[in-house]
C-alpha positions, 0 to 999 in steps of 0.5 A: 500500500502506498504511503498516504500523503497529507493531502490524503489524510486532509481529503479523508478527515474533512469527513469527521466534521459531519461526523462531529456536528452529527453525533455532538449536535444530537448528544449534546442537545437534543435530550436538552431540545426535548425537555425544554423546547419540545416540553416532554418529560425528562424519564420519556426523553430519555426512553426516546434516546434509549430507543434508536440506539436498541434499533441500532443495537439491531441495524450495526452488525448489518451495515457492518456486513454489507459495507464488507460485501457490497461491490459497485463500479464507483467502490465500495464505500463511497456510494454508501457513504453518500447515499447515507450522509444525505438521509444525514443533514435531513435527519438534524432537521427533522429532529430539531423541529418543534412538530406541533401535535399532540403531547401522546404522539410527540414521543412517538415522532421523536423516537421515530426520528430517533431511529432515522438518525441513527440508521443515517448516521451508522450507514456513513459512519461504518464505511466511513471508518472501514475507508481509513484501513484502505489508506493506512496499513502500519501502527503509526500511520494509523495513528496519524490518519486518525489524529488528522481525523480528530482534527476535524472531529474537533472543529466540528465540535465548534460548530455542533456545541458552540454554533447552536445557541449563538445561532438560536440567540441570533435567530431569535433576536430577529424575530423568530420563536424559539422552537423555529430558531432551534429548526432553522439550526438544526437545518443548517448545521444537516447542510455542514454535515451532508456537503463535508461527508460529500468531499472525502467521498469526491477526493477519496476516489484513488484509494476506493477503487472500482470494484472488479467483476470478480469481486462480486459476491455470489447472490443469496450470501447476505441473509440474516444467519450469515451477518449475525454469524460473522458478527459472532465470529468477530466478538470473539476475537481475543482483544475485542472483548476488552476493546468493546467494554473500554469504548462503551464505558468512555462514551457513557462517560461521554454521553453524561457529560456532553448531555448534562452540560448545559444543564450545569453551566445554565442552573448551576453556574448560571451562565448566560448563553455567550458565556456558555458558548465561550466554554463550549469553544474551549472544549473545542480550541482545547481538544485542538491543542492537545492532539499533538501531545496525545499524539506524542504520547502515543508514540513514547508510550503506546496508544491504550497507556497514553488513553488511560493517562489522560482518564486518570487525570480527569477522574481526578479533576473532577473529583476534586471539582466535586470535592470544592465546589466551583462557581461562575465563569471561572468555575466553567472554564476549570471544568471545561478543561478537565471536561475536554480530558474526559471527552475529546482525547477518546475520538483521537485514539480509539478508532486508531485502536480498532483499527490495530484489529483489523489487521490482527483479524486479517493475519489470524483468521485470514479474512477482510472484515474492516467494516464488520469490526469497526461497525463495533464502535458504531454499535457501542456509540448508539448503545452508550448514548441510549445508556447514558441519556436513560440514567440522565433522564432518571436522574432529572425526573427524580431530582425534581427537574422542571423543564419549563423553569428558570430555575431548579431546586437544591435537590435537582441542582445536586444531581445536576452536578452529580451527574456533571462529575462524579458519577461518569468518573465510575464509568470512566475507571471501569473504561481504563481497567478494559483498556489496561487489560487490551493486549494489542500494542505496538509490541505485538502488532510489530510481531503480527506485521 
């Protein structure tokens, strides 16, 4: 394979915008969109966040499959891929407008909508992901790839956490309602993310190569038994195990934290939008700033070390918060930065790692299954959003959370800050544990090579 150039890595990670805007947009707001804006309760917000990511649970292994065996004259990913990313930009809209119907069916629209976004979002995702192994066969480079990617990953965290409420508070400074702010960002947000996705798929074009006729699979092997089979296979390769239980739990920790947020920053520090925004900015200028000193790490260290280095130092961090207290804005600025440590540096690193599996299931097993393999973060993504937007949910229904309030009592702002720091940091160190366990490192894919 041909040495990838920075062109290349550029062409491939513009992508991790839609990615980012996609994925943070809807993790970040959307439990938030329904509480507040489209006035369901929070312990049904969250069922309806639980319930696309059951139906993902179903729709990965598939997409993960067949993103393995389709074969068509323009390649393999690519025509997926922007089939996928259009359903993608719409997906924001639809479930970022205030429908007005009645309360019953709101819940139902909403977990339709729920669905939809998740089928979108894992039909780009997966071959997306399963196209970075057609550009990058050694440990280090696809490290580098990936850390090109999450360079992008988070610039379109600016858009996707910061963007919404200036957007929302400028709309709504020129005269529309506040549900019509929030659909018009959610519109325009789907445009960044369907129009990013296009160009990797238009540069992309030398390393998805056209299929030959030869290729082609016989009719009738894509059925059910064989997609769950090969699926199975899969989960029982020996560094999967850890690998599944270490991103599952880091994104529980990230769907807590990134969801919860603005709750935090609005009633507890009681910041006003711009300052939230500010914040929010920082996460993104911060994850930046420490993608070549993760990078570094990695390379002095080993990938899964220099990952449970910065979860420690944030388990710490936010314990300590817990422990003293923070107020105002200067309060948020010191809990953006340990928040970045808990959430960024995991998009940087983990893909890298799952695809340090592929090559192990290429050499062991002798098969071809990238997307298959990396359909797993796919699938623990959906899984560790329905988790982490159910225990939020609960949480705030229990503490008395009112969504129609300008402000909330002790009780609710307690769990509020709960749920802001110490409780995602179990999750945090039972993620560490999984990945010090892994035993895929530079060492032994030296000797898999």
């Amino acid at each position: 394979m041909e040495k990838t150039t920075f062109k290349e890595k550029l062409g491939y990670g513009i992508a991790s915008l839609g990615d980012a805007i996609s994925y943070g947009f809807v993790g970040t707001f959307f439990l938030f969109f329904l509480t507040t804006i489209a006035d369901i309760p929070p312990a049904i917000a969250g069922v309806i966040v639980a319930i696309g990511s059951v139906w993902n649970a179903v729709f990965n292994p598939v997409m993960g499959y067949l993103a393995d065996n389709i074969t068509t004259r323009f390649g393999r990913r690519r025509p997926v891929i922007s089939i996928f990313s259009i359903f993608l930009g719409i997906m924001l809209f639809l479930m970022f407008t205030d429908i007005n119907i009645s309360a019953n069916f709101k819940p139902v629209y909403y977990g339709i909508m729920m669905v939809f976004f998740w089928t979108s979002f894992t039909g780009f995702f997966v071959p997306y992901c399963a196209l970075g192994t057609d550009y990058a066969s050694s440990y280090d480079e696809r490290t580098s790839i990936r850390s090109f990617a999450s360079f992008f990953n988070m610039i379109g965290n600016v858009f996707c956490m910061v963007m919404p409420t200036i957007i929302v508070e400028f709309l709504q400074q020129h005269g529309f309602s506040e549900s019509g702010a929030w659909s018009l960002t959610g519109a325009f947000l789907g445009v960044i993310t369907s129009v990013t996705i296009i160009i990797t798929v238009i540069v992309s074009k030398n390393r998805d190569l056209p299929c030959k006729k030869t290729e082609k699979k016989p009719s009738g092997t894509h059925n059910i038994l064989n997609i769950f089979r090969e699926y199975i296979s899969v989960a029982r390769l020996r560094p999967m195990k850890y690998l599944i239980a270490a991103s599952l739990f880091s994104l529980i920790v990230y769907t807590m934290l990134m969801s919860n947020v603005l709750y935090y920053f609005t009633f507890n520090l009681k910041l006003s939008a711009v300052q939230i925004s500010a914040c929010l900015m920082i996460r993104s200028l911060l994850g930046i700033a420490f993608i070549p000193l993760v990078g570094k790490l990695s390379v002095i260290f080993d990938k899964r070390i220099a990952l449970i280095g910065c979860y420690l130092l944030g388990i710490t961090g936010m314990l300590l918060i817990r422990l003293i207290g923070l107020e105002a804005l200067s309060g948020a600025v010191i809990y953006t930065i340990f928040l970045t440590i808990c959430t960024a540096i995991y998009w940087q690193l983990m893909p890298s790692i799952f695809y340090d599996i592929c090559e192990y299931d290429k050499v062991t097993t002798g098969k071809k299954r990238e997307a298959m393999i990396l359909s797993f973060q796919g699938l623990v993504e959906a899984v560790a959003v329905g988790i982490g937007g159910q225990i939020l949910g609960a949480i705030l229904q229990m503490a008395g959370f009112n969504g129609s309030g300008t402000t909330q009592t002790i009780q609710a702002m307690t769990w509020i800050e709960n749920s802001a720091t110490i409780l995602p940091m179990i999750f945090l160190a039972i993620s560490s544990v999984a990945l010090y366990k892994y035993p895929l490192r530079r060492d032994t894919n030296q000797i898999i090579k």
